[in-house]
Structures are given as C-alpha cells and as structure tokens.
C-alpha positions in Angstrom: -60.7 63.7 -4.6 -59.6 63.1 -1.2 -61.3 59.5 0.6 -63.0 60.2 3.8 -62.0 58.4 6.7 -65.8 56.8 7.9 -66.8 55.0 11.1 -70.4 52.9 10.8 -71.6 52.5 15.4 -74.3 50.3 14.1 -74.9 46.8 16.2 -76.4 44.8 13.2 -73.3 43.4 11.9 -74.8 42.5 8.5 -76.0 46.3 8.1 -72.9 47.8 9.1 -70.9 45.3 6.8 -72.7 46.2 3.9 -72.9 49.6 4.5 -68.7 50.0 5.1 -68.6 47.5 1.6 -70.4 50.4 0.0 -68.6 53.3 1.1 -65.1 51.3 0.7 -66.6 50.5 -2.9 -67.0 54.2 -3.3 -63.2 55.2 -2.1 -63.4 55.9 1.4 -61.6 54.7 4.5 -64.5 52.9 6.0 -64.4 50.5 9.6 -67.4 49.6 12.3 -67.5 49.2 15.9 -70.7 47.9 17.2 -71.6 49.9 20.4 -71.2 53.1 21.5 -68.8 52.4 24.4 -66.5 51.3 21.6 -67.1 54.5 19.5 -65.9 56.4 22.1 -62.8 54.0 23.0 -62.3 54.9 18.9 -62.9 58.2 19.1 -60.2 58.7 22.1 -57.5 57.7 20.1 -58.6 58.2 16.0 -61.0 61.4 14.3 -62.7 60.0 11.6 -64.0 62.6 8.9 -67.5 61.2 9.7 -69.3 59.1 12.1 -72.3 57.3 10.9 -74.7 56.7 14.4 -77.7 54.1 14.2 -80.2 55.5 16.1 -81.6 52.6 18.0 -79.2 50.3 19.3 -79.1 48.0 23.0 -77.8 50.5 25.6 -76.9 54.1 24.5 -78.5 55.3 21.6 -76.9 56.6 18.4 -79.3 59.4 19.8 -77.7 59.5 23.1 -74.0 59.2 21.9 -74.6 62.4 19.6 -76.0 64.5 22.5 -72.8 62.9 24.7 -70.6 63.7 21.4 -71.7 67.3 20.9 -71.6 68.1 24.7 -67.9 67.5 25.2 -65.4 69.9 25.2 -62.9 67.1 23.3 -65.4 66.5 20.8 
C-alpha cells in the first residue's frame, strides 16, 4: 500500500497534533499548518494527496478556503 501524503489546516494545535499522530500511526505522510494563508503558501510549492480543512477557524474558513481551492485554475 502506497502512504498518502496528508495536510491537517486546523488552528487547534492539540487537534491537529493528534489527528497527524493518528494518520502517521496509520502509515501516512502527515504535517499541519494552522491557517489557511499558510495552506496556500503549502500548497504553492507541495500537492499533498489530501488536504483535511477544519471548517471553522479565525479568518478564512476551511469553508471558504475550499470554495477559493476549487475555483482556481492551479488547483
């Protein structure tokens, strides 16, 4: 089985921590950034298999970043 490559945008640090623990525990290539300005400076320069959004964080949305996300041409 081939790991997945997984970013956690989720501004609770404890939740993303255990959540990345879990999917690392499971095989995976797993990091977290903790905003979605960040996701995106990610994003510009690494693909990740999957990106795991929490909906409500300060600022943009997980909601919001999705809808920016699926919008874009690059994405």
């Amino acid at each position: 089985d081939a790991m997945a490559s997984i970013v956690i945008v989720e501004d609770d640090e404890l939740v993303a921590e255990l959540a990345a623990n879990a999917l690392i525990g499971a095989g995976h290539a797993c990091g977290w950034v903790t905003d979605a300005g960040q996701a995106l400076q990610l994003l510009s320069w690494r693909r990740p298999d999957l990106l795991l959004l929490d909906h409500d964080m300060p600022g943009t949305s997980g909601t919001a970043l999705l809808r920016k996300l699926r919008s874009s041409e690059r994405f």
